[in-house]
C-alpha positions in Angstrom: -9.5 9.1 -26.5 -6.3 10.2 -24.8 -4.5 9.1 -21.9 -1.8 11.4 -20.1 0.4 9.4 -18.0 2.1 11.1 -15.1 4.8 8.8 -13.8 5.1 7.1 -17.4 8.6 5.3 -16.5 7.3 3.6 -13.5 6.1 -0.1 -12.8 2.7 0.7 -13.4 3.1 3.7 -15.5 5.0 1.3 -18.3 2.0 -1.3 -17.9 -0.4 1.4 -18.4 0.9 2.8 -21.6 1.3 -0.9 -23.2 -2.6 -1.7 -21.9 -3.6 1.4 -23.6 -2.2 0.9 -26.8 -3.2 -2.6 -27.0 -7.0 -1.8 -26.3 -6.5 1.6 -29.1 -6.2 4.4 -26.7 -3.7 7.1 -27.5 -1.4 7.4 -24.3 1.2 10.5 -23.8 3.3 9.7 -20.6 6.0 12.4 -18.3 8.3 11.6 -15.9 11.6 12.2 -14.6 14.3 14.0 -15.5 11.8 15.7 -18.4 8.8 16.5 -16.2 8.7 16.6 -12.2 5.0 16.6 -11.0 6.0 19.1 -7.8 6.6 21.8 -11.1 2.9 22.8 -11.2 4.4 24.7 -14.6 5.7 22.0 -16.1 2.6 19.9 -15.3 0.0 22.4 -17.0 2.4 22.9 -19.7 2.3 19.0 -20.3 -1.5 19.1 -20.1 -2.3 21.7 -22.2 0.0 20.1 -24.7 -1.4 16.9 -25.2 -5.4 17.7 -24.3 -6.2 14.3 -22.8 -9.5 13.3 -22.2 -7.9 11.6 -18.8 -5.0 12.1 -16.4 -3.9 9.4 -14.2 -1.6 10.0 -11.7 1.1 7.2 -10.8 4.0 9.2 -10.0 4.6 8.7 -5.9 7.7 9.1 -3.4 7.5 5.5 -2.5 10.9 5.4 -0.6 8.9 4.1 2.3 12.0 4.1 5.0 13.5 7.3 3.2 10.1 9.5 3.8 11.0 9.4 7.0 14.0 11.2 7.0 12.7 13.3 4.2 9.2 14.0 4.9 9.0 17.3 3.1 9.7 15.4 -0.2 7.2 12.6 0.8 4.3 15.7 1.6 5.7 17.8 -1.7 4.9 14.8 -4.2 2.3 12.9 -2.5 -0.2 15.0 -1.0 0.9 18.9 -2.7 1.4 17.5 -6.4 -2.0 15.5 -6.3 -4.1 18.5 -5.1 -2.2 21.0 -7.3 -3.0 18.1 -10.4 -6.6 17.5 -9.1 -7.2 21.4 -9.3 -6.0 21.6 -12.7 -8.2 18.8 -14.0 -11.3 21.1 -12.4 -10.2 23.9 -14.5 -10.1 21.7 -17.3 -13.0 19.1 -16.6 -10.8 16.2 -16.9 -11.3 13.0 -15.1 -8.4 12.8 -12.2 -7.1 8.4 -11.4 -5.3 8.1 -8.9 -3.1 5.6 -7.3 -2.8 5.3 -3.7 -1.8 2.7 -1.4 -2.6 0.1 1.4 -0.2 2.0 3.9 -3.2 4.2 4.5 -4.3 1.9 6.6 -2.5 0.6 10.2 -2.6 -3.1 9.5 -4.4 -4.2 12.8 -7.2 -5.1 11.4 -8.2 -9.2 10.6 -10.7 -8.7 7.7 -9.9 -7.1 3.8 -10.1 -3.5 4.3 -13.0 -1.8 2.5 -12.5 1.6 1.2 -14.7 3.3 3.9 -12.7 1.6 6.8 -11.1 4.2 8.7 -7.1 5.1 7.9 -4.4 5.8 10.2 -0.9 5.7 8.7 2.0 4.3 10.5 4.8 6.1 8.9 5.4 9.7 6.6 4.9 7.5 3.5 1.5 6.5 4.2 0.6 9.9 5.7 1.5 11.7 2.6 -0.5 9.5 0.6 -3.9 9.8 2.9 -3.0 14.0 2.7 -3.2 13.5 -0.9 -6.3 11.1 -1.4 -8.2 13.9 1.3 -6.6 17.0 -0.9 -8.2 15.5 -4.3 -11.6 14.5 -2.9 -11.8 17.8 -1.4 -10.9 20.3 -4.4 -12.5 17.8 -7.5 -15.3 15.6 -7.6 -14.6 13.4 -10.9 -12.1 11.6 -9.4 -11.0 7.8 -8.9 -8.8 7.0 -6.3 -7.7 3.1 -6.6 -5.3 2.1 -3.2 -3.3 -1.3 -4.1 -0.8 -2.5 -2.1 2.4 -5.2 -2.9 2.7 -4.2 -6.3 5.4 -6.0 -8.8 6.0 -5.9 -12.4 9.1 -7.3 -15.5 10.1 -3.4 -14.9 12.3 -1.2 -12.0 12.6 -2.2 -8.7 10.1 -4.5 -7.2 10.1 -7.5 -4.6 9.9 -10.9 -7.5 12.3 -8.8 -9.1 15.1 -8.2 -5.7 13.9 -12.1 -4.7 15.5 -13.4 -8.3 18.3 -11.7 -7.5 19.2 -12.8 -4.5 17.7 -16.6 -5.3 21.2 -16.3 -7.4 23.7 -15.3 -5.0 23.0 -17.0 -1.8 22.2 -20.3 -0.5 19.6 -18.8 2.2 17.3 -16.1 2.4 15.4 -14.8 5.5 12.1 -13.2 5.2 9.3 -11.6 6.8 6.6 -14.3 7.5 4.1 -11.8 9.5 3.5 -9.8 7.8 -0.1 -10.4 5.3 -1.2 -8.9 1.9 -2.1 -9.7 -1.2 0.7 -9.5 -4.1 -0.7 -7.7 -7.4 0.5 -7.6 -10.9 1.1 -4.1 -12.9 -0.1 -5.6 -15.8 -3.5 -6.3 -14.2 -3.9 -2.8 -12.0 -2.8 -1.2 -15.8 -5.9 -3.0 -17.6 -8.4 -2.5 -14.4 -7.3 1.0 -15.1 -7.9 0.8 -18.9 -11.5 -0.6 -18.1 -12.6 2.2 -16.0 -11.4 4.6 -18.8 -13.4 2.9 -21.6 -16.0 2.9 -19.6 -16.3 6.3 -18.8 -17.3 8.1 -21.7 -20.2 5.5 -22.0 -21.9 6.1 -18.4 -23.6 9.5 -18.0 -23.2 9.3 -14.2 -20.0 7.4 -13.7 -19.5 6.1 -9.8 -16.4 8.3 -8.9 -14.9 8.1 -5.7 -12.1 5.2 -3.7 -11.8 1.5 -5.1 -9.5 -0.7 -3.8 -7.5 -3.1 -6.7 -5.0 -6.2 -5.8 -4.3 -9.8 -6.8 -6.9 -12.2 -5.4 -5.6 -14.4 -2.6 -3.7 -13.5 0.5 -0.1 -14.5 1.8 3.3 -13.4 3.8 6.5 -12.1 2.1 8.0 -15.3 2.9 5.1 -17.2 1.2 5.3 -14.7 -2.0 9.1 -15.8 -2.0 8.9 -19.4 -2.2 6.2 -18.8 -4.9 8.4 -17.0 -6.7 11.3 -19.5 -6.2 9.4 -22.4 -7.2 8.3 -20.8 -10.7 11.4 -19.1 -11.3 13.2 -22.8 -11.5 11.7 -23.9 -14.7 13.4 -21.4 -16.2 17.1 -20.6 -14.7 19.0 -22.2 -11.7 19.1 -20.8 -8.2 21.8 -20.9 -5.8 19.1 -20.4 -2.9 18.3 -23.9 -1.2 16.1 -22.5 1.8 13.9 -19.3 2.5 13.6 -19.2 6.5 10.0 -17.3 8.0 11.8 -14.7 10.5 9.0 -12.2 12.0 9.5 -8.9 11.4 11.3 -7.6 14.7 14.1 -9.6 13.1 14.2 -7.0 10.0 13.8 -3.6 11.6 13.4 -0.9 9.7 13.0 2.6 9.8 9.4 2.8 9.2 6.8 0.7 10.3 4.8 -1.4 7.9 1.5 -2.7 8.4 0.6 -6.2 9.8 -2.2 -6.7 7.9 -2.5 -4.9 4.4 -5.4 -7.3 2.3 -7.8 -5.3 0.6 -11.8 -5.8 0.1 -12.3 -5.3 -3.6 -15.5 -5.9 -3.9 -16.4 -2.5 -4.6 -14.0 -2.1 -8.3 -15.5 -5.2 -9.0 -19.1 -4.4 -8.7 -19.4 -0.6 -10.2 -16.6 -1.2 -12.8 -16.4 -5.1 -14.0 -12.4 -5.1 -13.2 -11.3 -8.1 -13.4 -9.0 -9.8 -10.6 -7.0 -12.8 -10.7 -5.7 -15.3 -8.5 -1.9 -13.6 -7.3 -0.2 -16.9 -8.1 -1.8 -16.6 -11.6 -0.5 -13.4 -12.3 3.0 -14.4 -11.0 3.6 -16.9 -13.4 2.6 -14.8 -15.9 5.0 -12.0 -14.9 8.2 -14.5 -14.6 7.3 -16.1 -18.1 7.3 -12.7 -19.3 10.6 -11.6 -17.4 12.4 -14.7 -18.9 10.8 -15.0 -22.1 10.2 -11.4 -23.7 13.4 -9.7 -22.4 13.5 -7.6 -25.2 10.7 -6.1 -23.9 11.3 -6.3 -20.2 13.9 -5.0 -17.7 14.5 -8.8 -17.1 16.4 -9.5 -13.6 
């Protein structure tokens, strides 16, 4: 079995490939500069070259505050490229994953989100990405679509990793304490994802359709930084000596984000055994990983 990565150089595209091959599964990966997924060309060229037996899509524009100066960008590779993708995995029968997000949603709610819950972005970001979830389900019907939100990985740029940095060069940090979600780990989205692939050359009927995948547990920025802090001591020093809660009228930014972003997984967890663990879990995991296996890590 082959796995075609699209978006092969990102957090979860780099977890993805190292799940595969640890579980035996072949996995051929694109990305930028070689392959951009708004070429449609260069996309079916990549396809027909390596003749997976799966796509999954985790390229994305996820320059939240930037899509909304730049929408058309935001549109071309998050709603355009996925329907132009999904249509070529028709042609071709393939199996189409997808990875969306929790901005689909406007955070007012108080309970998890489940996956039929209704959406209504806030921003471009999160309207690109619900034009793209609608464009696949409407043009290909062997699809999975898994939202996650508060992602973080040893690779690019991610909050643990922007949260080490600064834990070095200043005494205090301020950060957003209202805002709720549920931190998740590459690592475990990538294997979720390698599950449902194993899986589906063995179910005659596999349940296609929107899952929702995070870390188990629920806190605030400000509570994911303090986490971070206190494991990050046991193996470097930080300059930081206090993280102050400020709510989020005191960061403004350009586009909105959502209150409330915790997902109901229930649903990945029923139809496709993932597993989920406990986000503090995963988080130690991560930093033993960023300070201990650096060779094989961005590090900080």
């Amino acid at each position: 079995m082959t796995l075609a990565i699209l978006g092969c150089n990102g957090q979860l595209g780099r977890e993805l490939a190292l799940s595969a091959r640890h579980n035996g599964l072949a996995a051929a990966g694109a990305d930028l500069p070689e392959l951009d997924i708004t070429d449609a060309a260069s996309v079916r060229s990549f396809i027909a070259s390596v003749r997976p037996s799966v796509v999954v899509n985790a390229a994305a524009y996820t320059q939240v505050d930037q899509a909304e100066s730049d929408p058309q960008t935001a549109f071309a590779v998050n709603a355009d490229a996925p329907e132009r993708l999904a249509r070529l995995c028709a042609e071709r029968r393939l199996p189409l994953i997808h990875i969306s997000t929790d901005y689909v949603f406007d955070g007012k709610g108080k309970t998890p989100y489940r996956e039929d819950d209704p959406v209504n972005p806030l921003g471009v970001y999160g309207r690109s990405k619900e034009e793209g979830e609608q464009k696949i389900r409407s043009c290909w019907g062997m699809h999975i679509i898994i939202r996650t939100a508060w992602l973080y990985s040893p690779f690019g740029h991610n909050f643990v990793k922007t949260m080490l940095r600064l834990g070095k060069e200043r005494k205090e940090l301020r950060v957003v304490a209202d805002q709720y979600g549920s931190p998740t780990c590459a690592a475990d989205l990538a294997r979720a994802i390698v599950t449902i692939i194993e899986s589906l050359h063995r179910n005659p009927a596999p349940p296609w359709g929107t899952y929702h995948f995070t870390g188990l547990g629920m806190t605030t920025w400000h509570g994911f930084a303090r986490a971070v802090f206190a494991e990050a001591r046991r193996y470097m020093p930080l300059k930081v000596m206090e993280v102050v809660p400020v709510p989020t009228r005191e960061y403004p930014t350009p586009a909105l984000r959502p209150r409330y972003s915790v997902l109901d997984c229930t649903r990945i967890q029923r139809r496709w055994n993932a597993t989920l663990r406990p986000w503090e879990e995963s988080l130690k995991e991560t930093l033993h990983r960023i300070f201990n296996e650096p060779g094989e890590t961005d590090g900080i």
